[in-house]
C-alpha positions in Angstrom: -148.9 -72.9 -59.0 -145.3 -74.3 -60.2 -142.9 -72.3 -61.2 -139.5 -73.3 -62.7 -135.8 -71.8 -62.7 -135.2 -69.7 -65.4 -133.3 -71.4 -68.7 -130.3 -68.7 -68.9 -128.2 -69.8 -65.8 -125.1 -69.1 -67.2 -126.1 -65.1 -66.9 -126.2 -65.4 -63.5 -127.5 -63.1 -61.2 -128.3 -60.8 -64.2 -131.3 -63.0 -65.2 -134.8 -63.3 -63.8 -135.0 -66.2 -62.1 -138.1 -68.0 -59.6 -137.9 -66.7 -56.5 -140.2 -67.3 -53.3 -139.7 -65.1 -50.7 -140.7 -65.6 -47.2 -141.7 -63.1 -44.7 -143.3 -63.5 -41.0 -145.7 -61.2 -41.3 -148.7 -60.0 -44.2 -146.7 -56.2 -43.2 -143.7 -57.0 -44.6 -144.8 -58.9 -47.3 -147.1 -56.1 -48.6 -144.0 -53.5 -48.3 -142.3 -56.0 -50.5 -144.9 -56.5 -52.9 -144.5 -52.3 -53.3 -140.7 -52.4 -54.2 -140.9 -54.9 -56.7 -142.0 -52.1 -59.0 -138.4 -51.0 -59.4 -137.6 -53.8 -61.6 -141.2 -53.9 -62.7 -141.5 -57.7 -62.3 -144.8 -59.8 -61.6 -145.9 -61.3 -58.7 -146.8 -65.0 -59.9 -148.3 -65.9 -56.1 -149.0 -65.7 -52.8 -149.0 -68.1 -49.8 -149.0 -68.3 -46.3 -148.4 -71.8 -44.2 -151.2 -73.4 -42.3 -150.5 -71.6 -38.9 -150.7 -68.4 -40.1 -146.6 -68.2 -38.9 -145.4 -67.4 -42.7 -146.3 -65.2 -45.8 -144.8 -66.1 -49.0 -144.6 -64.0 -52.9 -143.4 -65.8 -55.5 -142.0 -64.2 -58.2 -139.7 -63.7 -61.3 -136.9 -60.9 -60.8 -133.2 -60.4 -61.2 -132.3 -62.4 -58.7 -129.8 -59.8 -57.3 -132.6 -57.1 -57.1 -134.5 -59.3 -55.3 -132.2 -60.7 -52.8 -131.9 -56.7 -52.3 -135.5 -55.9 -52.0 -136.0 -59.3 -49.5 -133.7 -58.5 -46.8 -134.6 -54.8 -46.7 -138.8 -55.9 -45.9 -136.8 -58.6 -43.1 -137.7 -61.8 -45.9 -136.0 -65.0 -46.5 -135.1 -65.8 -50.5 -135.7 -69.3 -51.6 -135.0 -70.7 -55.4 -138.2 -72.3 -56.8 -137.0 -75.9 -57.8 -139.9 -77.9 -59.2 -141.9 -79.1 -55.9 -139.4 -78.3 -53.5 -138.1 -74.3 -52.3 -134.1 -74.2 -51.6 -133.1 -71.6 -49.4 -130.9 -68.9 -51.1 -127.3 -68.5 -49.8 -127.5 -64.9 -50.5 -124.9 -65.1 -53.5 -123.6 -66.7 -56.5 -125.1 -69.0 -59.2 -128.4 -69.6 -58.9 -127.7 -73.0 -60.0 -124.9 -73.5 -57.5 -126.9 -72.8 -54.7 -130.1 -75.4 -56.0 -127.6 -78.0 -56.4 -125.6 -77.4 -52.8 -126.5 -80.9 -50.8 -126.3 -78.8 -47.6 -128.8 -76.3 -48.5 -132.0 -76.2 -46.7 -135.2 -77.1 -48.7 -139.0 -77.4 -47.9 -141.6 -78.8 -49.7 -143.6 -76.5 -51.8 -147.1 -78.6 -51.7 -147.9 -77.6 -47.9 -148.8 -74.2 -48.3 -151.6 -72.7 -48.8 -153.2 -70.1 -51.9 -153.4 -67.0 -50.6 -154.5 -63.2 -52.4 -152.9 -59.6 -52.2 -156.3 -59.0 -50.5 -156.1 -61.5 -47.6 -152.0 -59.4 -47.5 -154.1 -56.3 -47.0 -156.7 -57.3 -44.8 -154.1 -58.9 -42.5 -151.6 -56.1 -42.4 -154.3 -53.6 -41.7 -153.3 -49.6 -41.4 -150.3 -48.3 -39.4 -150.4 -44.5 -38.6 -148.9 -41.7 -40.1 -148.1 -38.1 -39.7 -151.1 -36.1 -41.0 -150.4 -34.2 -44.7 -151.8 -31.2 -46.7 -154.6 -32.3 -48.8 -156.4 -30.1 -51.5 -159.4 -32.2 -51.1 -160.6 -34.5 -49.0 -163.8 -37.2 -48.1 -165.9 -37.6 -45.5 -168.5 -40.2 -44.4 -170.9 -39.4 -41.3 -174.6 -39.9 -41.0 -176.9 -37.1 -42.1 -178.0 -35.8 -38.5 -174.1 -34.7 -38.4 -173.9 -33.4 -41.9 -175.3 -29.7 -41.6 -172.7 -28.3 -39.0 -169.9 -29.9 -41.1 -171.4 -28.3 -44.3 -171.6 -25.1 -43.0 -168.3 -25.2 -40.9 -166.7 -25.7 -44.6 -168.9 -22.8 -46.4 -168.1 -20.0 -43.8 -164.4 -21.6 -44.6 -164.6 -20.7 -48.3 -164.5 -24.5 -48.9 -166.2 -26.1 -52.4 -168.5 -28.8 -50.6 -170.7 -31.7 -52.7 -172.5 -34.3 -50.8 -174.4 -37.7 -52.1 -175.7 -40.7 -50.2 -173.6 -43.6 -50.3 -174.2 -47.6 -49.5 -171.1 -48.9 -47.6 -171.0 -52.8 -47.9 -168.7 -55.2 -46.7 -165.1 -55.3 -48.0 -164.0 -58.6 -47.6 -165.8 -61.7 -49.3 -165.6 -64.2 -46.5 -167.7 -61.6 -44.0 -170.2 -63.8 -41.9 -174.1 -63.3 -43.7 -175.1 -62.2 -40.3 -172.7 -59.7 -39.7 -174.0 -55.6 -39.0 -174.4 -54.1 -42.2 -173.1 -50.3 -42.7 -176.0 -49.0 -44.9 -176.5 -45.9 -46.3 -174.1 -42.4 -45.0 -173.7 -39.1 -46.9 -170.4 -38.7 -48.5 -169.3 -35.3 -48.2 -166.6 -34.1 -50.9 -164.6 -30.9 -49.8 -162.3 -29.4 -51.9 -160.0 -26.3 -51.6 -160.9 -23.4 -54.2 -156.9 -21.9 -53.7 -154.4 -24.0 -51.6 -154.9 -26.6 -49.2 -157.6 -28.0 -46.9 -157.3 -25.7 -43.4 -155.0 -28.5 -41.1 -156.7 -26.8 -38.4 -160.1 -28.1 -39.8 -158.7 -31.5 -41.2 -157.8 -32.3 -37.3 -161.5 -31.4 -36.2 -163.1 -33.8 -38.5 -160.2 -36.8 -37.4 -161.3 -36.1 -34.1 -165.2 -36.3 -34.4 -166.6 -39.6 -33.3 -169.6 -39.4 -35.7 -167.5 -38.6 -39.0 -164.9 -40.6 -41.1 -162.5 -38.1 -42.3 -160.7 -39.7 -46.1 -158.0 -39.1 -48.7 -158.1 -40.1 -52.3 -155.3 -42.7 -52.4 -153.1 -41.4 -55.4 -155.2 -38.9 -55.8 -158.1 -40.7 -57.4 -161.7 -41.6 -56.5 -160.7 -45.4 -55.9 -159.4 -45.9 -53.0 -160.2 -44.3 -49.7 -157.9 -44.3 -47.0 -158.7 -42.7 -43.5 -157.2 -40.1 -42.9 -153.0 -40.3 -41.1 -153.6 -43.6 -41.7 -151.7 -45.7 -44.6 -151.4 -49.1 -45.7 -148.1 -51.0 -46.1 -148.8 -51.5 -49.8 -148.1 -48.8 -51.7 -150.4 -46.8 -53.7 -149.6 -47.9 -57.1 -150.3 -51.9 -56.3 -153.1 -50.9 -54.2 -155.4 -49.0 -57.0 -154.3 -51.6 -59.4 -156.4 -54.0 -57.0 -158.9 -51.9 -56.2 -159.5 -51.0 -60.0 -163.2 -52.6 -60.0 -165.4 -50.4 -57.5 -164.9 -47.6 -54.9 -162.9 -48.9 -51.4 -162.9 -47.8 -48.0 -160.0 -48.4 -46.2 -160.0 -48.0 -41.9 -159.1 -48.8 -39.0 -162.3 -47.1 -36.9 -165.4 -48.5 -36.3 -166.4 -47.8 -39.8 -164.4 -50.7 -41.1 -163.6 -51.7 -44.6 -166.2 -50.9 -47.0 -167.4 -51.0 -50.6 -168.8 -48.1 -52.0 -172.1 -47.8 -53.8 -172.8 -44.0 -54.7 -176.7 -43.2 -55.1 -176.3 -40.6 -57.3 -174.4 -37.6 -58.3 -172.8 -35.2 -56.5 -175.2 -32.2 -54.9 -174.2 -29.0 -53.7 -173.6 -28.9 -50.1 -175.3 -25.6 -49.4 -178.7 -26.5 -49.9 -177.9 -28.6 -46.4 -176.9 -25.9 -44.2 -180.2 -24.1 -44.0 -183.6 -24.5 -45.2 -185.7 -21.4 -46.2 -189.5 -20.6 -46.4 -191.4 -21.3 -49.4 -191.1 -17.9 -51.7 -194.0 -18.9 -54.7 -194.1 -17.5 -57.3 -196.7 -15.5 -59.4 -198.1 -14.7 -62.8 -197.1 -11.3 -63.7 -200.4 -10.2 -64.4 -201.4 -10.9 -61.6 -200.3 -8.4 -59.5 -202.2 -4.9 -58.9 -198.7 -3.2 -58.9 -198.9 -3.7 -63.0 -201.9 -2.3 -63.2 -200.5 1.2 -61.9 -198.6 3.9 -64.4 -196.3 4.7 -61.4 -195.4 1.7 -59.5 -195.5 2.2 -55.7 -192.1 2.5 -54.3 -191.0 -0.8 -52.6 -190.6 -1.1 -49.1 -187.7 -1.1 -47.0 -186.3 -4.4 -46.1 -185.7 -5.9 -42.5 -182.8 -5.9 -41.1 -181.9 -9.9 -40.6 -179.1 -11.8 -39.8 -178.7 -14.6 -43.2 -176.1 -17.5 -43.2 -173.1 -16.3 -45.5 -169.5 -17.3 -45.9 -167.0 -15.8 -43.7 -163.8 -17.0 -44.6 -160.3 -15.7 -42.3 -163.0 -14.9 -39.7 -161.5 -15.7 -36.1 -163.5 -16.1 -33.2 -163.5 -13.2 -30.9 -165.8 -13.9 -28.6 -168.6 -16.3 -27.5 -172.1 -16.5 -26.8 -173.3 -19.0 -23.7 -176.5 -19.6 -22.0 -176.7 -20.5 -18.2 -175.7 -24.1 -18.7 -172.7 -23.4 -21.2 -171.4 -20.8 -18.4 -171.6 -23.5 -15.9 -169.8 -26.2 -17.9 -166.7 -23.4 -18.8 -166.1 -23.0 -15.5 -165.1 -25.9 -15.5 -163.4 -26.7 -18.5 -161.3 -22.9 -18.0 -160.6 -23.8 -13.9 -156.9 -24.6 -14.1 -156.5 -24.1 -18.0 -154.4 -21.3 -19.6 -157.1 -20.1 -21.0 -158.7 -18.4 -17.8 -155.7 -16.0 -17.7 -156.7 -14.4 -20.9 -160.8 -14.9 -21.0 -163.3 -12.4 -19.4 -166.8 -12.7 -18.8 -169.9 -10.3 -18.9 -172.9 -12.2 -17.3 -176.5 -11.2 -18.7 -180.3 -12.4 -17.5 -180.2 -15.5 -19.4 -177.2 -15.2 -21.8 -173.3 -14.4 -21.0 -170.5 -13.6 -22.8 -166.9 -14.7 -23.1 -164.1 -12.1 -24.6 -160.7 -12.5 -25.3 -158.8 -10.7 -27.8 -157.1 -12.1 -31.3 -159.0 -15.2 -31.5 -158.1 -17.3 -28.7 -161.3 -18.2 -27.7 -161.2 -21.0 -31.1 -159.7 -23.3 -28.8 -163.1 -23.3 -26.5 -165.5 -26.3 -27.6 -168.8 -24.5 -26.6 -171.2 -22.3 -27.0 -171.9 -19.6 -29.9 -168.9 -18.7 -32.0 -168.5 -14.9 -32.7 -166.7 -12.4 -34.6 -166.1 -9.3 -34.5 -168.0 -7.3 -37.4 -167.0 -3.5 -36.0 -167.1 -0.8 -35.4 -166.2 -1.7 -31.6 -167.3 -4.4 -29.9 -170.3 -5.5 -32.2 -170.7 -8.9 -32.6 -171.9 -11.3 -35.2 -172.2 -15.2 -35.1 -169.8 -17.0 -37.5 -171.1 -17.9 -40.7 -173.6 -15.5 -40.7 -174.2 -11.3 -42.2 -176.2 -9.0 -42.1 -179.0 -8.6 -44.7 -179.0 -6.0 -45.8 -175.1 -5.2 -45.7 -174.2 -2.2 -44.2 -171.6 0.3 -43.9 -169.8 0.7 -40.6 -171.2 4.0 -40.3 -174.7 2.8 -40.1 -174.1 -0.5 -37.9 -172.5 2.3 -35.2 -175.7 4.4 -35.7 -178.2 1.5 -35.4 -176.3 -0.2 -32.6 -173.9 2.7 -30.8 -171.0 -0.2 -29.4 -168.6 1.2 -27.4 -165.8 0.9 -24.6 -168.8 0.8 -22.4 -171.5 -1.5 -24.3 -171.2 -4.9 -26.6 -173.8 -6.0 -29.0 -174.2 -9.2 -30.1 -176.4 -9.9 -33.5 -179.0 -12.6 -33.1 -180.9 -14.2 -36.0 -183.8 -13.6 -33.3 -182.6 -10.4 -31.5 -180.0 -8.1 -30.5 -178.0 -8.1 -27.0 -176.5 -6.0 -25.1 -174.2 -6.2 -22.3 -172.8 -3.9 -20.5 -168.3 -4.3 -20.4 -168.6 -2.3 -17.6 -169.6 -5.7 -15.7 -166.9 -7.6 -17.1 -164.6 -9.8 -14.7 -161.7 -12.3 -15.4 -162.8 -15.4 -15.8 -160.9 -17.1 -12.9 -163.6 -15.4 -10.5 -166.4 -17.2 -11.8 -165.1 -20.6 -9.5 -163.3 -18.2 -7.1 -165.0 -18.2 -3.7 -164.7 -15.7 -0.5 -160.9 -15.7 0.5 -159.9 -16.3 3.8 -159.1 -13.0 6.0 -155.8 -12.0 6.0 -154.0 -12.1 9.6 -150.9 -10.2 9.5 -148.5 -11.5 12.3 -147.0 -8.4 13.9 -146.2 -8.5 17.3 -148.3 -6.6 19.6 -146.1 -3.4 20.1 -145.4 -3.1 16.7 -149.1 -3.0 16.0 -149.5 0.2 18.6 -146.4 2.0 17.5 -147.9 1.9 13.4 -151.2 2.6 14.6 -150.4 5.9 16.5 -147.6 6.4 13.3 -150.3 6.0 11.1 -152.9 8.2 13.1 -150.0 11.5 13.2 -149.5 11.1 9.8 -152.5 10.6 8.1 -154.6 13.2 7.7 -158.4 12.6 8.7 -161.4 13.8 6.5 -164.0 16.3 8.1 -167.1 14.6 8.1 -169.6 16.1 6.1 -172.9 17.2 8.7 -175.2 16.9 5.7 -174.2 13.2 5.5 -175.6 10.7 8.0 -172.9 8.9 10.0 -174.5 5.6 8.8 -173.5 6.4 5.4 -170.5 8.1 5.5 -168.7 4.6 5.2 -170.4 3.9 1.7 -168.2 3.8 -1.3 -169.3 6.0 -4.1 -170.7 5.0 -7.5 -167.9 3.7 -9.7 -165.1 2.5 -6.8 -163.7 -0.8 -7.0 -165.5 -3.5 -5.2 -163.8 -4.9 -1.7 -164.7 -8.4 -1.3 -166.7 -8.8 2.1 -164.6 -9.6 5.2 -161.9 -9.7 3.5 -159.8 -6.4 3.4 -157.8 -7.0 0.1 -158.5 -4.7 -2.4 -158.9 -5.5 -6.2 -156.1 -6.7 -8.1 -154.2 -4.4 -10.6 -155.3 -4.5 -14.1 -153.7 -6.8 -16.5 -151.9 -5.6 -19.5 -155.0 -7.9 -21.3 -157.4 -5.8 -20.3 -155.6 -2.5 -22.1 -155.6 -4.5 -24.8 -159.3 -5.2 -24.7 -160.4 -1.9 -24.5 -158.2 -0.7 -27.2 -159.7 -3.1 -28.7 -163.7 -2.1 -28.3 -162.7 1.7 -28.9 -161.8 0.2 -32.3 -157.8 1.1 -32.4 -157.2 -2.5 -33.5 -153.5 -1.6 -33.9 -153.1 -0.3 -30.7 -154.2 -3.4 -29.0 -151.9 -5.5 -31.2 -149.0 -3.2 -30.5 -150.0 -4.2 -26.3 -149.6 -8.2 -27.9 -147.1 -7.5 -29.6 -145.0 -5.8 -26.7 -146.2 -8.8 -23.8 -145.3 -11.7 -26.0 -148.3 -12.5 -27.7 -147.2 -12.4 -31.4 -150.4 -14.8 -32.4 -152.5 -12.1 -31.4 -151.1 -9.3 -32.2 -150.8 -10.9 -35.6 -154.6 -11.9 -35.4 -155.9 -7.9 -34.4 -153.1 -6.7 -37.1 -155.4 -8.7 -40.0 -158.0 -7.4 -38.6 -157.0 -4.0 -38.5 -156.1 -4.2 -42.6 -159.4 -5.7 -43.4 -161.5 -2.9 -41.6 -159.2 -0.3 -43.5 -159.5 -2.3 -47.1 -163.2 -2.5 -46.8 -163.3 1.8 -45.9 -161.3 2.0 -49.0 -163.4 0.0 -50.7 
């Protein structure tokens, strides 16, 4: 393309001239591309030399704005002179400067025809600082989908899904290169507020899904997620105005989107029921009857449900979970705060407020009430019951945990329960204390006036006399060290099973622990709005 110097010199720097600008990478060339919509000018061109070393943009602009806009993207302005580029001086007379004998020029017919798409493709995506998003996209395969689906139900998320074909972006891939094919897209979208961050950084984290935003808002462009593009939003839809885009940096690639149909509702993923047929309504002997037989009592089950502002109070493991916290908890914070009540072939983790949401594994639960009764998240009983019947039915206490099974209910007995540290903690050595010998005899025969010796019971064998009763702390063999004190956690916890959920936040609340106490004082108003209620 050939473009030539403006007419109306005389105005100067006021008047649009031909411009080419060059930069020395596709990054900043793209970042200039986006400014040039303050003066709202055109670009006319792009090229790039034959090494690669140099983008250019041609363009017509107030040659003052865009001497502006150059050096701020790091670019080099040169006048467009019929076949040959002069290099601007950075001021004065467009005119002036063309006609300076000492002014650098280069011929224009060496470089190459480039696109704002080969800008794009070479710059790729820079990171950025993730954002609140109302809604947001997400690619994975359909294996993955259900526990994404459901994650975002019991989160009180709106959630669509469709199959989509991903095919190459980019023109120029190789015929034999590996085709994406067909993923679910995944469309969540926030029924009051924003996406959950908390959630937004599970999904960027997941190997197996793509988490998106809608560039500009629109279903155009989309952009993985804290990643960005140096070409602003505005220039980049206007290219991207023919077909859906996928823009990333992960081993999805760049994409174009086919969708294969419309959007679905995502909860007919999470959970497939029985067949239920259905009947004529003569057909049934009930009709035939002037009093209709009173209809049975239904089952109590545990049904998939929404639980939004649920927090996960404790966690359900089998053997092999147990064995894999141990050693994901040895050394971590965490193990200060977690207990553990082992079962026959199932074990359960406690810790109070919540804080067990940072532990990847096992069954999720949350408390339902009253006490310690336990429900996995995402799920309800069916029917729903007053508190007053689920402490009938189930009778948790200080003493005894339930946990609600689709299949069955457990028990376990907090009576058992142990900090978590001990699960890796072995037999400690024996303690040796280093007095020297005549201090040893003068506290032993102290120790023997002073302290007054039990009759021994006749009725009692001597053999057993030495046999702690039911209910005294355990001594760990060969050691001599009796059990540690209890921890201000563990006042907590059973204020919290005894159900005074403000108590145990006021115990939080008094150690430090404002998240929490903050956490169990949530709790507390929702137990007290649903007796209202």
């Amino acid at each position: 393309m050939r473009l030539a110097p403006d007419a109306a010199g005389d105005a100067g720097d006021l008047a649009e001239s031909a411009i080419a600008v060059r930069f020395a990478t596709a990054t900043a060339a793209l970042v200039f591309t986006g400014r040039l919509g303050v003066g709202r000018p055109q670009v006319d061109d792009y090229r790039r030399s034959d090494d690669g070393a140099s983008w250019w943009v041609f363009t017509r602009v107030a040659l003052d704005l865009g001497r502006q806009l150059a050096m701020a993207a790091d670019g080099t302005v040169f006048l467009v002179s019929d076949d040959q580029l002069v290099r601007d001086q950075g001021w004065g007379d467009p005119k002036r400067v063309a006609g300076r004998k000492s002014a650098q020029r280069l011929p224009l017919a060496p470089l190459r025809p480039a696109t704002l798409l080969d800008l794009v493709r070479q710059a790729g995506l820079h990171s950025v600082p993730g954002r609140a998003l109302d809604e947001a996209v997400v690619l994975l395969r359909a294996p993955n989908a259900g526990g994404v689906i459901r994650r975002a139900l019991d989160l009180g998320l709106e959630v669509t899904y469709r199959p989509t074909r991903l095919a190459p972006l980019f023109d120029d891939e190789p015929s034999d290169s590996v085709q994406h094919g067909v993923v679910l897209e995944l469309a969540l979208r926030a029924m009051d507020g924003d996406l959950p961050a908390g959630f937004l950084d599970a999904l960027h984290r997941d190997p197996f899904a793509l988490l998106c935003r809608r560039v500009g808002g629109e279903d155009t462009v989309l952009m993985q997620y804290r990643q960005a593009s140096p070409l602003s939003d505005g220039p980049l839809l206007a290219l991207a105005e023919r077909g859906v885009w996928l823009l990333s940096g992960s081993e999805f690639g760049c994409a174009r989107l086919e969708r294969l149909g419309e959007p679905l509702d995502g909860g007919s993923l999470v959970e497939l029921s029985a067949d239920y047929p259905l009947q004529d309504a003569g057909s049934s002997p009930d009709w035939a009857d002037d009093a209709p037989a009173a209809p049975d009592a239904p089952r109590l089950t545990i049904v998939p449900a929404r639980t939004p502002g649920a927090t996960v109070d404790a966690t359900l493991l089998d053997s092999a979970g147990l064995d894999t916290v141990r050693m994901i908890l040895e050394g971590h914070p965490l193990a200060d705060a977690v207990q553990v009540v082992t079962g026959r072939d199932q074990h359960l983790l406690l810790a109070a407020g919540g804080l067990l949401e940072r532990l990847p594994l096992g069954e999720p639960l949350h408390c339902i009430g009253p006490g310690p009764l336990y429900i996995p998240l995402g799920f309800r009983t069916e029917p729903l019951l007053p508190p007053s019947a689920l402490q009938a039915l189930f009778e948790p206490d200080a003493d005894r945990a339930v946990v609600l099974t689709a299949r069955v209910a457990l028990v376990f007995n907090l009576e058992q329960r142990r900090p978590a540290w001990t699960m890796w903690l072995g037999s400690l050595p024996e303690l040796d204390f280093q007095l020297p010998d005549e201090a040893e005899t003068v506290l032993r025969v102290v120790d023997e006036r002073l302290t007054p010796q039990p009759k021994p019971d006749p009725a009692v064998p001597p053999r057993l006399r030495q046999t702690p009763l039911p209910g005294s702390p355990p001594r760990p063999a060969g050691t001599g060290v009796p059990r540690l004190p209890r921890h201000w956690r563990d006042a907590a916890l059973d204020a919290e099973f005894a159900g005074n959920l403000v108590t145990a936040a006021e115990i939080h609340e008094r150690n430090g622990d404002d998240r929490r106490a903050a956490n169990l004082y949530e709790r507390a108003a929702r137990q007290a709005a649903r007796r209202r209620r």
